[in-house]
mmCIF entry with sequence, helices, sheets and N, C-alpha, C, O atoms, coordinates in Angstrom:
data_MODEL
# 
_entry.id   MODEL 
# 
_entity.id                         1 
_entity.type                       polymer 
_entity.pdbx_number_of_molecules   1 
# 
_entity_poly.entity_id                      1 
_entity_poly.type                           'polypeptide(L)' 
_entity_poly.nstd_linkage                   no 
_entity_poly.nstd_monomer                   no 
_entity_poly.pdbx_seq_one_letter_code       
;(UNK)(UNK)(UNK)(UNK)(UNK)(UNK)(UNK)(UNK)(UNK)(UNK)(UNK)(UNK)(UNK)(UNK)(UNK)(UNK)
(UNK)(UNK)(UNK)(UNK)(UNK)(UNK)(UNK)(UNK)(UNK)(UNK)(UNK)(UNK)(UNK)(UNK)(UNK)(UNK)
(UNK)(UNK)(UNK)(UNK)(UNK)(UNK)(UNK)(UNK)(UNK)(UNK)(UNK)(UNK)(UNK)(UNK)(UNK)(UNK)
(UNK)(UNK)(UNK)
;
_entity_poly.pdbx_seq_one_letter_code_can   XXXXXXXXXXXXXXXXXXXXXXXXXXXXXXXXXXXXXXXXXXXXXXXXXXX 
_entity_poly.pdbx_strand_id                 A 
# 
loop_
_entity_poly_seq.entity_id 
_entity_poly_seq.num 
_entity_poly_seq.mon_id 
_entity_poly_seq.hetero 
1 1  UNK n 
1 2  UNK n 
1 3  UNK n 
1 4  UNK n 
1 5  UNK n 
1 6  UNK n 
1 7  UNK n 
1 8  UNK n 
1 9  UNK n 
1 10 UNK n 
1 11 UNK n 
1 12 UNK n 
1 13 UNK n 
1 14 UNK n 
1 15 UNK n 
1 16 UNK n 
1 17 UNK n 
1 18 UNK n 
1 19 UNK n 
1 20 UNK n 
1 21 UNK n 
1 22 UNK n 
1 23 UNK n 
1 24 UNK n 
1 25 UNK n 
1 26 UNK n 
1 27 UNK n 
1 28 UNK n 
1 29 UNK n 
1 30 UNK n 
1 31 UNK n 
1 32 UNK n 
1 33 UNK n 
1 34 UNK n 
1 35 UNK n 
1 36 UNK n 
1 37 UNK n 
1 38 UNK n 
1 39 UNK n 
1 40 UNK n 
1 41 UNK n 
1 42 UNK n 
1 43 UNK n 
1 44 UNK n 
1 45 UNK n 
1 46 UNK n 
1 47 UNK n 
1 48 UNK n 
1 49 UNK n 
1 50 UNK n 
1 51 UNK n 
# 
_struct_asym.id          A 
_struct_asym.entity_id   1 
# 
loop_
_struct_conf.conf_type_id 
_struct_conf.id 
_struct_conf.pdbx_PDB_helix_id 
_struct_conf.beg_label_comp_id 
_struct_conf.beg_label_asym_id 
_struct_conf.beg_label_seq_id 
_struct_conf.pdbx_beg_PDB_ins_code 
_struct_conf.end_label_comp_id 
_struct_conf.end_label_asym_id 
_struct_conf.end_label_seq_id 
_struct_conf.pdbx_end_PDB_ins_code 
_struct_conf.beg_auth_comp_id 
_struct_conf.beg_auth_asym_id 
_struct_conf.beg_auth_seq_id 
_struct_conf.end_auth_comp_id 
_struct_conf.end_auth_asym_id 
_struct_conf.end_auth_seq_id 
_struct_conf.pdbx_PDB_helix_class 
_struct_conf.details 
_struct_conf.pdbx_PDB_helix_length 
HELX_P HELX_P1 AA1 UNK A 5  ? UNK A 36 ? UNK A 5  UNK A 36 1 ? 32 
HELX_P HELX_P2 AA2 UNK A 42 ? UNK A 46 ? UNK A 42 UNK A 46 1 ? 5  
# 
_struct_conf_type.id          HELX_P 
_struct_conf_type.criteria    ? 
_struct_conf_type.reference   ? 
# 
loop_
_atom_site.group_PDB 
_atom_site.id 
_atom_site.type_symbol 
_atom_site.label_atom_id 
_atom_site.label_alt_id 
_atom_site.label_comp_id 
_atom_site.label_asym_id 
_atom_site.label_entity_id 
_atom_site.label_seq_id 
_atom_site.pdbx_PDB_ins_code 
_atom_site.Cartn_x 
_atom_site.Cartn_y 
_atom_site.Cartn_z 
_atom_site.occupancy 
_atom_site.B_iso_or_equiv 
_atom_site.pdbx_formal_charge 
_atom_site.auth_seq_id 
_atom_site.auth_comp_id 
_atom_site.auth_asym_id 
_atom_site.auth_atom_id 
_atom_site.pdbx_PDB_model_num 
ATOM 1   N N  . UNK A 1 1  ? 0.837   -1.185 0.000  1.00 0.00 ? 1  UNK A N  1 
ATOM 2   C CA . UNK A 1 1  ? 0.000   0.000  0.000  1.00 0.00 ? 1  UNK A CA 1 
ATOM 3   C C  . UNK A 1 1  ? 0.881   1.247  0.000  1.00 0.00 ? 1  UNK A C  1 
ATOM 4   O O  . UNK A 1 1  ? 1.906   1.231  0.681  1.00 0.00 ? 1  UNK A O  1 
ATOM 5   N N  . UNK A 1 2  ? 0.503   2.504  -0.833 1.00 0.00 ? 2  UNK A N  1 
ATOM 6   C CA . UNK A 1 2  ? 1.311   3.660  -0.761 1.00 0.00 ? 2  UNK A CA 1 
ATOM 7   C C  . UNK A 1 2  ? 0.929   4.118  0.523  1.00 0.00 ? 2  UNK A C  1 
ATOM 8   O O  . UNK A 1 2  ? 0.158   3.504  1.261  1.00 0.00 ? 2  UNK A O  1 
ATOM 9   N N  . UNK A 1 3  ? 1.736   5.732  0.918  1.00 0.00 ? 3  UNK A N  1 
ATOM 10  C CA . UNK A 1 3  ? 1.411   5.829  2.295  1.00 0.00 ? 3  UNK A CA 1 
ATOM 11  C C  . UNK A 1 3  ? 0.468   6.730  1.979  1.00 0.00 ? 3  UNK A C  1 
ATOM 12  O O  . UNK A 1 3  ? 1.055   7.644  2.558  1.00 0.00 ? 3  UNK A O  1 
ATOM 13  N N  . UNK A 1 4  ? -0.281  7.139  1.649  1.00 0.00 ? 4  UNK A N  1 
ATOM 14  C CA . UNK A 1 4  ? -1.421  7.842  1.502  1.00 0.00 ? 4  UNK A CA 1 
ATOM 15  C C  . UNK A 1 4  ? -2.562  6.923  1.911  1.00 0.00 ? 4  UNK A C  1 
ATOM 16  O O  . UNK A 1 4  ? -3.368  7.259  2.778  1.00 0.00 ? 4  UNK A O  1 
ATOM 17  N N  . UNK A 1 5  ? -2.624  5.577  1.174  1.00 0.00 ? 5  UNK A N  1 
ATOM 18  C CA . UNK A 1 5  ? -3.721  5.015  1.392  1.00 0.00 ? 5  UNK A CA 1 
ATOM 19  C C  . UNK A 1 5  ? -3.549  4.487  2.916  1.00 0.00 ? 5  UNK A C  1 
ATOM 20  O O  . UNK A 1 5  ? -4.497  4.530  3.700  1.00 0.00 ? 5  UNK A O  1 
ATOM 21  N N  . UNK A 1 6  ? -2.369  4.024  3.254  1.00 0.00 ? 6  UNK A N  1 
ATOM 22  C CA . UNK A 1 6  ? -2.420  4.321  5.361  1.00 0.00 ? 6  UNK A CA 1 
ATOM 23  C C  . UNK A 1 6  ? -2.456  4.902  5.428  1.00 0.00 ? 6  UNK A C  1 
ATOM 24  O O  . UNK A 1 6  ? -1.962  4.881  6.555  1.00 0.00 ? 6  UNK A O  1 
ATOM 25  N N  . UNK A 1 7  ? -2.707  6.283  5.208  1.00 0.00 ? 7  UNK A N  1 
ATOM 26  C CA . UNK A 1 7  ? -2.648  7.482  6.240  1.00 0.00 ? 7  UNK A CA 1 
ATOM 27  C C  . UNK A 1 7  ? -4.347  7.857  6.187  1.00 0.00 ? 7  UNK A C  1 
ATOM 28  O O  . UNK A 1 7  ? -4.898  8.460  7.108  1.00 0.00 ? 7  UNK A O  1 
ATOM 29  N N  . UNK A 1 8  ? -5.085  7.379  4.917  1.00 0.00 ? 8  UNK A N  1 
ATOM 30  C CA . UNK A 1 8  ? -6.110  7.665  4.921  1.00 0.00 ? 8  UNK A CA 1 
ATOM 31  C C  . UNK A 1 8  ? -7.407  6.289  5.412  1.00 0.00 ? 8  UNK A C  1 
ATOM 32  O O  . UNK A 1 8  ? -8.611  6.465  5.601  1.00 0.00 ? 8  UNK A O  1 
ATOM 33  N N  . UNK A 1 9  ? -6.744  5.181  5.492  1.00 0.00 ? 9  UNK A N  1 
ATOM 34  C CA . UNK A 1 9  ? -6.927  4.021  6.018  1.00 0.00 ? 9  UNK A CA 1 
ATOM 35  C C  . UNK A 1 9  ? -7.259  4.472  7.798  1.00 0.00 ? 9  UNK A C  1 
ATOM 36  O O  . UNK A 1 9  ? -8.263  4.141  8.429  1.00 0.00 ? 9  UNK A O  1 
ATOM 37  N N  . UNK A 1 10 ? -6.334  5.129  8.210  1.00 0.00 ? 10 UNK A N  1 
ATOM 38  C CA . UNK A 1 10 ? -5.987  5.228  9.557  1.00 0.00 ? 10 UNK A CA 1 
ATOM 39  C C  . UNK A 1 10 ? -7.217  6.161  9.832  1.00 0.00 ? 10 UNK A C  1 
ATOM 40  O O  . UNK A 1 10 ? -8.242  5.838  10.434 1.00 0.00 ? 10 UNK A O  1 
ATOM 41  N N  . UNK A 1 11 ? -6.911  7.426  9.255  1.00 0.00 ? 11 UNK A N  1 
ATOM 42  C CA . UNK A 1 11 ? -8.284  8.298  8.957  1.00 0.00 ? 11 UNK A CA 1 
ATOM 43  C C  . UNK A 1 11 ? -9.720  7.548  9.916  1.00 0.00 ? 11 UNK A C  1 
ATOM 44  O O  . UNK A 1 11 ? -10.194 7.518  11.051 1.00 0.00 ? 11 UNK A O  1 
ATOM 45  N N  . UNK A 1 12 ? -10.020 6.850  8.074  1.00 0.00 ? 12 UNK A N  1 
ATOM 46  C CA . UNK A 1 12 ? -10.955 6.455  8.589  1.00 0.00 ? 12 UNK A CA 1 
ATOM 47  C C  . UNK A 1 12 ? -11.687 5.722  9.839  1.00 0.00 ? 12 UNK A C  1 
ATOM 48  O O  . UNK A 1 12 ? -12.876 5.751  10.159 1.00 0.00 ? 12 UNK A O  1 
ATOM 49  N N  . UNK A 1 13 ? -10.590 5.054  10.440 1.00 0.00 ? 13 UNK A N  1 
ATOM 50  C CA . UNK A 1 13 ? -10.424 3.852  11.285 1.00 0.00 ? 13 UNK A CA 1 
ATOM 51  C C  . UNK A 1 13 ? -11.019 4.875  12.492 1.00 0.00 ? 13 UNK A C  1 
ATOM 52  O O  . UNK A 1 13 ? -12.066 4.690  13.112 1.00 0.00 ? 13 UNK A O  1 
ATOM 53  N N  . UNK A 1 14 ? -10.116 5.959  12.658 1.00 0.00 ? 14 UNK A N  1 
ATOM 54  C CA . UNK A 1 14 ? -9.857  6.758  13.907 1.00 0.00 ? 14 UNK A CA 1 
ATOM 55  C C  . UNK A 1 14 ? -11.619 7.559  13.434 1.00 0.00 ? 14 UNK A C  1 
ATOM 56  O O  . UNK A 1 14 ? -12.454 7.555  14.339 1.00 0.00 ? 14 UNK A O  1 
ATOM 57  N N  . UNK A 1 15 ? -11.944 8.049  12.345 1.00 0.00 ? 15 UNK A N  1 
ATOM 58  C CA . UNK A 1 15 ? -13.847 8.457  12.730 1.00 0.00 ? 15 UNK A CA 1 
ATOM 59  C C  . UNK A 1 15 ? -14.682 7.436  12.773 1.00 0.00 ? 15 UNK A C  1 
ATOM 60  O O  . UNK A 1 15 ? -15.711 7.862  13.298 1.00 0.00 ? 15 UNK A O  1 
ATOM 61  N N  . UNK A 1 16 ? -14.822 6.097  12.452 1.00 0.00 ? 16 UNK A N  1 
ATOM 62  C CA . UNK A 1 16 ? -15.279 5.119  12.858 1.00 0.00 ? 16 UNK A CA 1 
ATOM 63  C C  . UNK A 1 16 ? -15.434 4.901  14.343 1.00 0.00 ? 16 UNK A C  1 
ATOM 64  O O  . UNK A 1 16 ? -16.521 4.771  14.907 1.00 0.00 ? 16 UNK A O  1 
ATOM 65  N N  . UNK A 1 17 ? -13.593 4.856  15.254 1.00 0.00 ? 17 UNK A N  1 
ATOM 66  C CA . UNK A 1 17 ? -13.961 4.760  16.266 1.00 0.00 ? 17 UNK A CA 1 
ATOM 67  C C  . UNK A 1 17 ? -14.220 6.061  17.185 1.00 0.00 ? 17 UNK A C  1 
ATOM 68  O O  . UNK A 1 17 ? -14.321 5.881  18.398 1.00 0.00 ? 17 UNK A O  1 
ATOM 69  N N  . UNK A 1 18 ? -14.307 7.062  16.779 1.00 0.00 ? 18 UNK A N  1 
ATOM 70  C CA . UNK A 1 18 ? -15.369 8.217  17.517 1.00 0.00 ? 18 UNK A CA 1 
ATOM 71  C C  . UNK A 1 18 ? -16.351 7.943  17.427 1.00 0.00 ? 18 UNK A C  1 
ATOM 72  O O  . UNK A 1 18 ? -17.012 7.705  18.438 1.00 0.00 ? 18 UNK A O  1 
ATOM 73  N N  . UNK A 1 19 ? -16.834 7.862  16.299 1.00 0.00 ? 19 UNK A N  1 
ATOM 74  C CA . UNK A 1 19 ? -18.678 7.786  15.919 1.00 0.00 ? 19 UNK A CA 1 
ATOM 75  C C  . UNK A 1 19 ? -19.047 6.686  17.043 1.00 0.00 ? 19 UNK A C  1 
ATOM 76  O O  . UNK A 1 19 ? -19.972 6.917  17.822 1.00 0.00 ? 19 UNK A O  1 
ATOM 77  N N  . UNK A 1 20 ? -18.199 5.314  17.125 1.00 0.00 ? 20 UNK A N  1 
ATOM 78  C CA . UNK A 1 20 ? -19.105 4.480  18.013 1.00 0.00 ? 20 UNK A CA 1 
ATOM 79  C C  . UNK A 1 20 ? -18.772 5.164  19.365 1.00 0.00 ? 20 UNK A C  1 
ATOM 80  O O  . UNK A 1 20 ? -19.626 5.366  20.228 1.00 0.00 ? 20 UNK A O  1 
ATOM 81  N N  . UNK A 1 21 ? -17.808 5.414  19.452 1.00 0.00 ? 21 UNK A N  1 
ATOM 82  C CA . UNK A 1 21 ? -17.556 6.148  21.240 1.00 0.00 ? 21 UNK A CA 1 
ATOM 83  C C  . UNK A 1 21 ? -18.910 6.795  21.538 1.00 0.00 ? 21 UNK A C  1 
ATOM 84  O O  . UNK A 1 21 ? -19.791 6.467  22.333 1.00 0.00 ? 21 UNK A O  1 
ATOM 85  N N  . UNK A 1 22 ? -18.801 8.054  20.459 1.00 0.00 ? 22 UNK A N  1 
ATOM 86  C CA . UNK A 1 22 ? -20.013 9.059  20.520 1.00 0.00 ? 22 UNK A CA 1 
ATOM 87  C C  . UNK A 1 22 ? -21.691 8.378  20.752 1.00 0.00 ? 22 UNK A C  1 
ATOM 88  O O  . UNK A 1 22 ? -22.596 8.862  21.433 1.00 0.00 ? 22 UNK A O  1 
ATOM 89  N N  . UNK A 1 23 ? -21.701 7.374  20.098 1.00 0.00 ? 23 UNK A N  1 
ATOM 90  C CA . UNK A 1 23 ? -23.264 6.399  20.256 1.00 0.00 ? 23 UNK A CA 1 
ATOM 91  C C  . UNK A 1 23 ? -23.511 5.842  21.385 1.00 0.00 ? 23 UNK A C  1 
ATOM 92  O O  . UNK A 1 23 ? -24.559 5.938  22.025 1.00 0.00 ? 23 UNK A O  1 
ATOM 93  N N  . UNK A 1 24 ? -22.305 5.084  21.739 1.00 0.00 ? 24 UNK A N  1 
ATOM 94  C CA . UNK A 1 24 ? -22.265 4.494  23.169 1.00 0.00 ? 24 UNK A CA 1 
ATOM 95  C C  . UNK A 1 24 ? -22.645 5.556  24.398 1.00 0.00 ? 24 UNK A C  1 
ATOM 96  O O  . UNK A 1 24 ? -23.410 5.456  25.356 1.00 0.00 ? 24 UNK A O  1 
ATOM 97  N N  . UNK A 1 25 ? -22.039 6.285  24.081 1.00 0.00 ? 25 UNK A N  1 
ATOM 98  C CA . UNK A 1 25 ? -22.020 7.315  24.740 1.00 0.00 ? 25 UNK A CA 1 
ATOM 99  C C  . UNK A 1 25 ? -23.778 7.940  25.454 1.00 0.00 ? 25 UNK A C  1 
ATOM 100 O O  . UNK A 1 25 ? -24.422 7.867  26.501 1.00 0.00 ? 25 UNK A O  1 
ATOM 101 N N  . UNK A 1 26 ? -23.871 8.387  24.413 1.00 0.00 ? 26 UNK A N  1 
ATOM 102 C CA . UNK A 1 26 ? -25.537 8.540  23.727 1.00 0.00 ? 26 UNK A CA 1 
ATOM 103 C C  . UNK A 1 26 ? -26.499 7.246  24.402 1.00 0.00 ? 26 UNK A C  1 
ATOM 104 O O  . UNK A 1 26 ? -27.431 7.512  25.160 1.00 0.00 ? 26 UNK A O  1 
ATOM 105 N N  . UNK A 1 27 ? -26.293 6.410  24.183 1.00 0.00 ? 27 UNK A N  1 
ATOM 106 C CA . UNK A 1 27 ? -26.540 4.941  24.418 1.00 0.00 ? 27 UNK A CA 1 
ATOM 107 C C  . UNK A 1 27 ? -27.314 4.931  25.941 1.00 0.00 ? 27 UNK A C  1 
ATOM 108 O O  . UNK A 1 27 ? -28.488 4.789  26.284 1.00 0.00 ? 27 UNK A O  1 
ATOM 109 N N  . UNK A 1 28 ? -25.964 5.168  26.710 1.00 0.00 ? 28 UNK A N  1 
ATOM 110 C CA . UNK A 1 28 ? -25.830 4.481  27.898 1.00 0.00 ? 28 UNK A CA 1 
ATOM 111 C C  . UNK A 1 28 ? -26.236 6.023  28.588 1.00 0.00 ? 28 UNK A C  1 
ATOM 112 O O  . UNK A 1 28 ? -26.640 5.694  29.703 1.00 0.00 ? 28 UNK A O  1 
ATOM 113 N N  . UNK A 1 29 ? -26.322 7.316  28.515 1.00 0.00 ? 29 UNK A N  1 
ATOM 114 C CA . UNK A 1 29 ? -27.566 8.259  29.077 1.00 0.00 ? 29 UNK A CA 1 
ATOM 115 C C  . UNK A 1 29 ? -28.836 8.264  28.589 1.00 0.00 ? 29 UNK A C  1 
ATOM 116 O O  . UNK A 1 29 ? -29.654 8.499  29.478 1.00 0.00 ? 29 UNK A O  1 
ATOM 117 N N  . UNK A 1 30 ? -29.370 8.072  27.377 1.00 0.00 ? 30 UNK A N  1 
ATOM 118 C CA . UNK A 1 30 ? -30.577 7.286  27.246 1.00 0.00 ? 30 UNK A CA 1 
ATOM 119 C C  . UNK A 1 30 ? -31.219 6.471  28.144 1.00 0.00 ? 30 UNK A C  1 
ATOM 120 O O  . UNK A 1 30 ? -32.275 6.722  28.725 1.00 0.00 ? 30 UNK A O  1 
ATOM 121 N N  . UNK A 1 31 ? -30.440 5.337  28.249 1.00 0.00 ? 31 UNK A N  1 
ATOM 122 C CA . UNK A 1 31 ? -31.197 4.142  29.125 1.00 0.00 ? 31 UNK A CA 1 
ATOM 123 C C  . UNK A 1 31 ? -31.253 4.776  30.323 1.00 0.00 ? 31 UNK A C  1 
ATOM 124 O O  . UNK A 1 31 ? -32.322 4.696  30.927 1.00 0.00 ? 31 UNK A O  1 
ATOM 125 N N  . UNK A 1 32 ? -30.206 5.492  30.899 1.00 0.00 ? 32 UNK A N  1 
ATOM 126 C CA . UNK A 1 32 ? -30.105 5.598  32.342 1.00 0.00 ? 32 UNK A CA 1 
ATOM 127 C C  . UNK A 1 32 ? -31.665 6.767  32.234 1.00 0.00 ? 32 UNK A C  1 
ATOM 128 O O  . UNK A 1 32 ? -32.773 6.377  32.603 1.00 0.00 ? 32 UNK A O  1 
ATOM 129 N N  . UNK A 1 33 ? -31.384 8.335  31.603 1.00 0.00 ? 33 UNK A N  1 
ATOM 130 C CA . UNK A 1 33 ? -32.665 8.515  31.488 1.00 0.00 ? 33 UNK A CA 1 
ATOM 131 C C  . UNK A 1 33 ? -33.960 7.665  31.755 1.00 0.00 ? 33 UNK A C  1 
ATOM 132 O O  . UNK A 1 33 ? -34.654 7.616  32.771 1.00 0.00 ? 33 UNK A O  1 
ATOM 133 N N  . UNK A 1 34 ? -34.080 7.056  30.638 1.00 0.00 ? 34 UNK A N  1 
ATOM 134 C CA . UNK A 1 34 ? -35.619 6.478  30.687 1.00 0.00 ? 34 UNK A CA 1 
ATOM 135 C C  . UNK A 1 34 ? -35.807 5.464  32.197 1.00 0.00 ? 34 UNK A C  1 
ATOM 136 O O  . UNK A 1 34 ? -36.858 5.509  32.836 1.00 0.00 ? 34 UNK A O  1 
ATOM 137 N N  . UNK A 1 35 ? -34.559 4.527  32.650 1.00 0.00 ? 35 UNK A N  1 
ATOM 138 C CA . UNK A 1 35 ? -34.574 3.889  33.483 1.00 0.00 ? 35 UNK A CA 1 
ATOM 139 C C  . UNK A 1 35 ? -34.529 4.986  35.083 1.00 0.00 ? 35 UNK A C  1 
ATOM 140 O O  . UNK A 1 35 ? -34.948 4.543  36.153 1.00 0.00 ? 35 UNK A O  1 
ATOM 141 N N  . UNK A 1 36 ? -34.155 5.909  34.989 1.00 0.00 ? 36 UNK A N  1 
ATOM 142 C CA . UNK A 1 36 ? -34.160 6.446  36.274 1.00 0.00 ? 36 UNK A CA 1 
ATOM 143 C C  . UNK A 1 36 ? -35.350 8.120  36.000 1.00 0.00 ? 36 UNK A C  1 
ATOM 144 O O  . UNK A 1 36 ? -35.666 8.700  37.039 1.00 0.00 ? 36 UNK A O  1 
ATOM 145 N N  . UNK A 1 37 ? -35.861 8.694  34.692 1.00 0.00 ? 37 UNK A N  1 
ATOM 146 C CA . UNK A 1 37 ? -36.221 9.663  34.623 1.00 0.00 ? 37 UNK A CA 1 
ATOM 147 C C  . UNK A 1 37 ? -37.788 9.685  35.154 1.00 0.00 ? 37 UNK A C  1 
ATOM 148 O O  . UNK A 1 37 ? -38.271 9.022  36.072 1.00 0.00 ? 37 UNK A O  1 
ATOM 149 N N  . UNK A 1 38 ? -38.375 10.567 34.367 1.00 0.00 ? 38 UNK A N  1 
ATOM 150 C CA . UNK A 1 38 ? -39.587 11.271 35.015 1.00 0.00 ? 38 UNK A CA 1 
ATOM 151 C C  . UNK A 1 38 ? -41.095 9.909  34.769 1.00 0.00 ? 38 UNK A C  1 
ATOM 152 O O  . UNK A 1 38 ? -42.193 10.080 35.300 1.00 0.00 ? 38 UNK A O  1 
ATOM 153 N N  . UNK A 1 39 ? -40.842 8.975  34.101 1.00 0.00 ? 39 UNK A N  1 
ATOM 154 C CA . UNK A 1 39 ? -41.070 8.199  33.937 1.00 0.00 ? 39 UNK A CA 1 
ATOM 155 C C  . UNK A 1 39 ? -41.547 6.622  34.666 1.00 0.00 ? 39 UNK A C  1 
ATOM 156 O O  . UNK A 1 39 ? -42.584 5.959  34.655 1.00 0.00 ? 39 UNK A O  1 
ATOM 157 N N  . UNK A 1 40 ? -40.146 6.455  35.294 1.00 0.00 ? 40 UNK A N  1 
ATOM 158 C CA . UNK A 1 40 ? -39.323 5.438  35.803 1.00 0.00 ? 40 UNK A CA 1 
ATOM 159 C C  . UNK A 1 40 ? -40.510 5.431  37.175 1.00 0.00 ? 40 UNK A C  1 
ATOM 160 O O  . UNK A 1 40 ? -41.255 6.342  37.537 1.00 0.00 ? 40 UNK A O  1 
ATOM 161 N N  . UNK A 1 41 ? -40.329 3.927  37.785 1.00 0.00 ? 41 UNK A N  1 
ATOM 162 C CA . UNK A 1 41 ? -40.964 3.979  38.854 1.00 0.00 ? 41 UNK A CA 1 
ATOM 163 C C  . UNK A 1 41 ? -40.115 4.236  40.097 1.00 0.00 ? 41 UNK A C  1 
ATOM 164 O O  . UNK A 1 41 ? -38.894 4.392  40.081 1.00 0.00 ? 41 UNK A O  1 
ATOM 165 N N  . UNK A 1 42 ? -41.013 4.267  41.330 1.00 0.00 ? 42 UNK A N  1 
ATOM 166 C CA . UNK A 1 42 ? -40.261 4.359  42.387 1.00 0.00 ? 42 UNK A CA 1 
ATOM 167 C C  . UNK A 1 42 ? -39.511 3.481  42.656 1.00 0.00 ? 42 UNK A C  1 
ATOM 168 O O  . UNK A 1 42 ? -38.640 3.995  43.357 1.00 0.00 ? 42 UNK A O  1 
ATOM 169 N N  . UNK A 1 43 ? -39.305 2.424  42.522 1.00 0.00 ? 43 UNK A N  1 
ATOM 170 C CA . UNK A 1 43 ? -38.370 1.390  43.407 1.00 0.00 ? 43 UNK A CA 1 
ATOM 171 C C  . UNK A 1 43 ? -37.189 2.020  41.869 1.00 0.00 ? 43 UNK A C  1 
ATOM 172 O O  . UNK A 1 43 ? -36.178 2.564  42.311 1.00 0.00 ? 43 UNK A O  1 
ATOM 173 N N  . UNK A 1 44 ? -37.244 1.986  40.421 1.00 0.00 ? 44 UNK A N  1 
ATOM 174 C CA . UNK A 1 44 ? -36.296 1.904  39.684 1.00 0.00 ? 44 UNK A CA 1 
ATOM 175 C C  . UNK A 1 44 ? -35.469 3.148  40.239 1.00 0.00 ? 44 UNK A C  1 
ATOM 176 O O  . UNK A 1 44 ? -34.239 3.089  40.274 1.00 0.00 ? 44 UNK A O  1 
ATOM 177 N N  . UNK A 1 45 ? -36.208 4.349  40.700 1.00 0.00 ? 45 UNK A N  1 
ATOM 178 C CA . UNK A 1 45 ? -35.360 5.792  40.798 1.00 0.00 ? 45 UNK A CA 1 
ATOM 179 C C  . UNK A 1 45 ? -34.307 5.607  42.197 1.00 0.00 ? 45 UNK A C  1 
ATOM 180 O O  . UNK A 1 45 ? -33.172 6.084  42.186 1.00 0.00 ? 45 UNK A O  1 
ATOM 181 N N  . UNK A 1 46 ? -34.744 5.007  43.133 1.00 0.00 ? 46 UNK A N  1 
ATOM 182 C CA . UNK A 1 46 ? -34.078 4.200  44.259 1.00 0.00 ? 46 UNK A CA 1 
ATOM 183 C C  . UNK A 1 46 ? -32.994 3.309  43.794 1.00 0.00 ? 46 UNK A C  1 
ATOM 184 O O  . UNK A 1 46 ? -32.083 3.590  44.572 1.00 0.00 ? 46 UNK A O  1 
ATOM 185 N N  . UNK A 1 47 ? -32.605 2.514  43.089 1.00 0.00 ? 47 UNK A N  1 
ATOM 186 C CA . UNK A 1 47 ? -31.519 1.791  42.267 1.00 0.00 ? 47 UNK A CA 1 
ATOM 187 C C  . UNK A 1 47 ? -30.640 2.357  42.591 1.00 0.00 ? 47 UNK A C  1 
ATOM 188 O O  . UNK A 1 47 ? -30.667 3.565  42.830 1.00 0.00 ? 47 UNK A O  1 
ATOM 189 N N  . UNK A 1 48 ? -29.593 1.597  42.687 1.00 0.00 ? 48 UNK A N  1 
ATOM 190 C CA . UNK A 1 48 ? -28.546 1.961  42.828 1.00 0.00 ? 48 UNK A CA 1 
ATOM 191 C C  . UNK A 1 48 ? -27.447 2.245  41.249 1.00 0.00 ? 48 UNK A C  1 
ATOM 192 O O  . UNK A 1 48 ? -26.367 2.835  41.273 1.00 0.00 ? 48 UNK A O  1 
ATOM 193 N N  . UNK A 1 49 ? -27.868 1.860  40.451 1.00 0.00 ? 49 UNK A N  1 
ATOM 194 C CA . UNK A 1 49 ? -27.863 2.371  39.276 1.00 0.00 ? 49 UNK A CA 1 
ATOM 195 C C  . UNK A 1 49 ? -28.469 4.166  39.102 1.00 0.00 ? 49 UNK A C  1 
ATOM 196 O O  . UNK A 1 49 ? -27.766 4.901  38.409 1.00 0.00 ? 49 UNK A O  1 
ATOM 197 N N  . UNK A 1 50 ? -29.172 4.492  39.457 1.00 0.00 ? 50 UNK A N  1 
ATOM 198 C CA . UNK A 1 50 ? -29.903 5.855  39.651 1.00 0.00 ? 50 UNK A CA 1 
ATOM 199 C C  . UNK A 1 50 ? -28.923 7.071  40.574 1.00 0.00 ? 50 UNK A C  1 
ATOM 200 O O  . UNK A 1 50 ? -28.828 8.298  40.596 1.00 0.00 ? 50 UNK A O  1 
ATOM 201 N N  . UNK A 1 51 ? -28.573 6.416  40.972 1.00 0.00 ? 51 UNK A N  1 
ATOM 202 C CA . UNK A 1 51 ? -27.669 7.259  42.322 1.00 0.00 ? 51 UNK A CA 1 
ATOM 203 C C  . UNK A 1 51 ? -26.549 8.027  41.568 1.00 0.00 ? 51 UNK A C  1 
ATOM 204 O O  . UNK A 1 51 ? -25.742 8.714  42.195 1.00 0.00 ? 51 UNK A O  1 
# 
């Protein structure tokens, strides 16, 4: 491979793994939201997950 196509290989690799960081991210305050928000019941907002 020339080095362009690694350097642009790498590129891509490295916004691939933001984008999933960024989702996960996204992801896992979602759930906690819906699982602990305005929603959620009393025993779930008590969780120790919630805290």
């Amino acid at each position: 491979m020339k080095q362009g196509h690694v350097l642009v290989s790498a590129l891509v690799a490295a916004l691939c793994a933001g984008v999933l960081v960024l989702f996960t991210d996204i992801e896992v305050d979602l759930v906690k939201w819906i699982s602990c928000g305005p929603i959620a019941q009393d025993g779930e907002r008590r969780s120790e997950i919630c805290r």
